[in-house]
C-alpha positions as CSV (number, residue, x, y, z in Angstrom):
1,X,7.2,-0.8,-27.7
2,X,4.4,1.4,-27.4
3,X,1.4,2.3,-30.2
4,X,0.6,5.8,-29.8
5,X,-2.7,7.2,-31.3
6,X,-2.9,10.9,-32.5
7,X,-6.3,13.2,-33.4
8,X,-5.2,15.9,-35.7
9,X,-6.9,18.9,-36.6
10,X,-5.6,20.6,-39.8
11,X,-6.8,24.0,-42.0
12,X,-5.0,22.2,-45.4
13,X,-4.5,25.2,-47.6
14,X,-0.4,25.7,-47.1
15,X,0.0,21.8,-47.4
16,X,0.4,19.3,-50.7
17,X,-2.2,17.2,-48.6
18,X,-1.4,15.0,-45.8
19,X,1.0,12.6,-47.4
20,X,4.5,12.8,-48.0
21,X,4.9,14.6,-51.1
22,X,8.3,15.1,-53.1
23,X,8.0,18.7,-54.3
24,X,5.8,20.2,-51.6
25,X,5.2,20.3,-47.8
26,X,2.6,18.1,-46.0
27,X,1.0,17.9,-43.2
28,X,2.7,14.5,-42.2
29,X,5.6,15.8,-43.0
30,X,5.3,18.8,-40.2
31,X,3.8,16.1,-37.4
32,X,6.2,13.8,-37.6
33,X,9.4,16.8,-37.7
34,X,7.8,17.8,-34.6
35,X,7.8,14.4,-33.1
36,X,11.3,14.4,-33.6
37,X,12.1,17.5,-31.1
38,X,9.8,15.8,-28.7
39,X,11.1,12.1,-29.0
40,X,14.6,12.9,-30.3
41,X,14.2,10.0,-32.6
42,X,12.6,9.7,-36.0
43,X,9.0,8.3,-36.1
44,X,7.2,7.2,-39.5
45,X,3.0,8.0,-38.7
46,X,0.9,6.1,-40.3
47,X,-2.5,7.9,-40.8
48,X,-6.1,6.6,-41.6
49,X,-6.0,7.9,-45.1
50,X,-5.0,11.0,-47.4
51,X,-6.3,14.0,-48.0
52,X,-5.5,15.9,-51.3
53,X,-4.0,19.6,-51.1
54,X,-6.1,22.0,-50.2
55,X,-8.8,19.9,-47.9
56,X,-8.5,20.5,-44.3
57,X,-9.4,17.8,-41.1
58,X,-10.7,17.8,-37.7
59,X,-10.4,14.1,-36.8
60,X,-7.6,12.7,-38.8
61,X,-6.1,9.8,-36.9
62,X,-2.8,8.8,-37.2
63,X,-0.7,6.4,-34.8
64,X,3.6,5.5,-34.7
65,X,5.4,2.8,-32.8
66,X,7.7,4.0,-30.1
67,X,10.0,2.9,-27.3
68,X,10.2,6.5,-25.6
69,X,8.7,6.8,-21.9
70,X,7.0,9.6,-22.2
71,X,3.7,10.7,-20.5
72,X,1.0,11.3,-23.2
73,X,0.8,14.8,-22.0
74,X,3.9,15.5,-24.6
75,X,2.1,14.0,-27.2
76,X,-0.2,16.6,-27.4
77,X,1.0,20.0,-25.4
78,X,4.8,18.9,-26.2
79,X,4.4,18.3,-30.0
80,X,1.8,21.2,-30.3
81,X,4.5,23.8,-29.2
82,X,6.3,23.0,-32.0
83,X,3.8,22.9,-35.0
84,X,2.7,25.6,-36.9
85,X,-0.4,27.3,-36.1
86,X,-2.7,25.6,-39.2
87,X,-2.0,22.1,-37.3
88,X,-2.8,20.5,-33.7
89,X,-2.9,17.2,-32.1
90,X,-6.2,17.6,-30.5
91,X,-6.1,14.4,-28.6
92,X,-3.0,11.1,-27.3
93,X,-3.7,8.1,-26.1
94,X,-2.1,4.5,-25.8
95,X,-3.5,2.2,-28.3
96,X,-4.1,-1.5,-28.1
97,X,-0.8,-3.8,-29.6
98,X,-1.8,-4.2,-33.4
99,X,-3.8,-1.4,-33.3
100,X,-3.4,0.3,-37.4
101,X,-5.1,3.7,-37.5
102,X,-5.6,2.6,-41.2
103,X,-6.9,-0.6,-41.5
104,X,-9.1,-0.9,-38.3
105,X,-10.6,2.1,-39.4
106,X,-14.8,1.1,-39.8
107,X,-16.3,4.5,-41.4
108,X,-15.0,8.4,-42.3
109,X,-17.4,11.2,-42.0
110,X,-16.0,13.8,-44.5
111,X,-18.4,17.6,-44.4
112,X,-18.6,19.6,-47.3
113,X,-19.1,23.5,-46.4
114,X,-20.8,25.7,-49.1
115,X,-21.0,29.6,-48.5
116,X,-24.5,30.8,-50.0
117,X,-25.0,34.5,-50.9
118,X,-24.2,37.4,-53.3
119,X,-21.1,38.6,-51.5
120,X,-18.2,36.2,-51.3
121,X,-16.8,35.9,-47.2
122,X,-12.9,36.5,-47.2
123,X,-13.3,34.3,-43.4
124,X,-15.0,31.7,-45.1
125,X,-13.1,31.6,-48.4
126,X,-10.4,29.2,-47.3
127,X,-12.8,26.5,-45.9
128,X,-16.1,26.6,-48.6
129,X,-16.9,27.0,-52.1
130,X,-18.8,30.2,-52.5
131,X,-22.4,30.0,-54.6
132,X,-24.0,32.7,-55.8
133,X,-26.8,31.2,-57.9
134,X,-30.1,29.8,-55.6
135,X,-30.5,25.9,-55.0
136,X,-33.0,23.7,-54.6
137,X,-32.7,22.1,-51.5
138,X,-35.2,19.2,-52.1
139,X,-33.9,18.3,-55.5
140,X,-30.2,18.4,-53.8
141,X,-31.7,16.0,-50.6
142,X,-33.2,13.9,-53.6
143,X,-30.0,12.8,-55.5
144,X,-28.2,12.2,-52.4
145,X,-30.3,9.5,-51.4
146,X,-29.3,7.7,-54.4
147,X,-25.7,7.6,-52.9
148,X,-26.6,5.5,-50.3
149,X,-25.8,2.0,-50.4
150,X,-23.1,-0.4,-51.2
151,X,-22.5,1.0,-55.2
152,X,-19.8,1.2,-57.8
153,X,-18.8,4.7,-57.6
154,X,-16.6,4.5,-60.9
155,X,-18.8,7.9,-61.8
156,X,-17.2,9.6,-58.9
157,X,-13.4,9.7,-58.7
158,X,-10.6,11.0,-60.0
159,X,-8.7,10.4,-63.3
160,X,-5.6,9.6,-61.0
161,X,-7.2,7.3,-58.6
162,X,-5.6,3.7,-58.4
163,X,-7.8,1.7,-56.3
164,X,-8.1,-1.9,-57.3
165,X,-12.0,-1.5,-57.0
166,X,-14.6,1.4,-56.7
167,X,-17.3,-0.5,-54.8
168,X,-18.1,1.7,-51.4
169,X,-20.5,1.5,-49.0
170,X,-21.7,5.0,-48.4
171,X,-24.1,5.2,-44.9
172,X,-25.4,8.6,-45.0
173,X,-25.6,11.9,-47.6
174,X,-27.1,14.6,-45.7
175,X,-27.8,18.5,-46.1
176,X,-27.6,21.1,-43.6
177,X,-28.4,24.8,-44.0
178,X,-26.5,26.7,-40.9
179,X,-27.2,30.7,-42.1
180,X,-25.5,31.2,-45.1
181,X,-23.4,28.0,-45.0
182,X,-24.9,24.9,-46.2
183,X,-23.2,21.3,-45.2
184,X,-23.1,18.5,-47.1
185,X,-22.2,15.3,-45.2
186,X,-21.3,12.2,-46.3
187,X,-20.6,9.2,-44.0
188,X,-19.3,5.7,-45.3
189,X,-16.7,2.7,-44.7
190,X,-14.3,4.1,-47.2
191,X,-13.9,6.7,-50.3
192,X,-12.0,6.8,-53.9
193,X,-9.7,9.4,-54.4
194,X,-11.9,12.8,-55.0
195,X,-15.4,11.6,-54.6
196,X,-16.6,13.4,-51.9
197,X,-16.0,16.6,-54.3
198,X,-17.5,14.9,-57.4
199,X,-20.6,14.0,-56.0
200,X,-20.5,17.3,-54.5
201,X,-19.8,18.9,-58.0
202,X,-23.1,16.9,-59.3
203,X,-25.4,17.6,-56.4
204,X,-24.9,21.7,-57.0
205,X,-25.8,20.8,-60.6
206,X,-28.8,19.6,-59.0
207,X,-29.6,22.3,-57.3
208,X,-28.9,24.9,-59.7
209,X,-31.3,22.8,-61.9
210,X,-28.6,21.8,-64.9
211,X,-29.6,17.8,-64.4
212,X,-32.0,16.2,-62.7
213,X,-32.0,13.8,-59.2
214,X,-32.7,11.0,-61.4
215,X,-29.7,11.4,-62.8
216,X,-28.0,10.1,-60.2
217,X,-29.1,6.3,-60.8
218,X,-28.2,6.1,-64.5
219,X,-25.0,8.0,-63.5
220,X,-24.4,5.1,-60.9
221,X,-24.9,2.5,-63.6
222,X,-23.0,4.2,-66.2
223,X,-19.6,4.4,-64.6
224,X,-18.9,7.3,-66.7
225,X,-16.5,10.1,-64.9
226,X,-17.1,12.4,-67.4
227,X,-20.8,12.6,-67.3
228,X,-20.5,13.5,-63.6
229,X,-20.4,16.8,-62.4
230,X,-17.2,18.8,-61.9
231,X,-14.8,18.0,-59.0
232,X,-15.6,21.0,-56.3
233,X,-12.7,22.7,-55.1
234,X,-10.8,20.9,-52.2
235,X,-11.2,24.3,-49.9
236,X,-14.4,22.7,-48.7
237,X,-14.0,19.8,-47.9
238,X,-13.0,18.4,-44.5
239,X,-12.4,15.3,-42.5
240,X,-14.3,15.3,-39.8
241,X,-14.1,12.2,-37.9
242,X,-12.9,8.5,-38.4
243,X,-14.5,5.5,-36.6
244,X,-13.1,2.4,-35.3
């Protein structure tokens, strides 16, 4: 048996997220139907997390067990002739016996893309959240410093999210203004469900001067989801690249 390891490269707006979804089509869903015209046998991928509808990925990983003897070559060209064009494997390989794209899995690096200006950017619409109003940059840089660290991140997640425990370790929060586009990227060992885009949501109330960088400690302590800031939109946010 072989343990093949797939890179995938997504724009998420048509898809219910990456997961299998009951009433709606996902990415995994369209990878693994193509693996089926390449391998002629069904294949269950097994991926290094979710993403929720709407958020996009350059580096998701993903990897399925298989008896086929096929070069890598149709891991990649083969399945990519047969995906839609908002989907790619970017990269195949062999992986190790026991490899799990899942559980190895050391750090994510998830980018969050704001567009700046007056004018909203139909190219830009389906992968940022457009801001009119200025921000302070420094006061921004300020309260994501206080994400860093090994913290209970009960403040930032979703309603819906089921994890048993909402300790992370994050390793980086960083700003980066590229022209009208400013990047906000956040590096850890693992993330609750939605809270890239809540502490986004509080870090442009930062900026926009609504709360203070301060605020991010006694929000830290507090545990309180609904003294956080909103949950920005998923069209911003994107997987960028998962670390073993």
């Amino acid at each position: 048996m072989r343990t093949i390891r797939l890179v995938i490269e997504y724009e998420g707006t048509a898809y219910a997220g990456w997961q299998l979804q009951p009433n709606g089509l996902s990415v995994q869903e369209v990878v693994e139907d193509a693996l089926v015209g390449v391998l002629g046998e069904k294949v269950r991928l097994i991926s290094s997390g979710r993403t929720d509808a709407g958020v996009h990925a350059r580096g998701m990983v993903a990897h399925f067990i298989t008896s086929r003897d096929l070069p890598l070559s149709a891991f990649r060209e083969g399945v990519n002739r047969l995906l839609p064009r908002d989907v790619a494997i970017q990269e195949a390989d062999e992986a190790p016996d026991g490899f799990h794209a899942r559980f190895d899995a050391r750090g994510k690096w998830y980018r969050y893309t704001l567009h700046l200006g007056p004018v909203r950017s139909p190219l830009a619409a389906r992968t940022s959240w457009h801001i009119r109003s200025a921000l302070d940059f420094d006061a921004m840089s300020a309260g994501a410093a206080a994400l860093v660290g090994t913290r209970d991140f009960a403040a930032f997640r979703s309603s819906a999210c089921e994890a048993r425990t909402t300790v992370r370790t994050i390793f980086s929060v960083e700003l980066a203004r590229e022209g009208d586009l400013l990047y906000i990227d956040v590096k850890g060992s693992g993330f609750l469900k939605n809270m890239v885009r809540v502490m986004v949501g509080t870090l442009l109330e930062i900026g926009m001067g609504k709360r203070h960088a301060g605020d991010m400690e006694q929000l830290l302590r507090q545990g309180c989801r609904t003294r956080a800031g909103r949950t920005a939109p998923s069209s911003g946010l994107c997987l960028m690249e998962v670390w073993y």
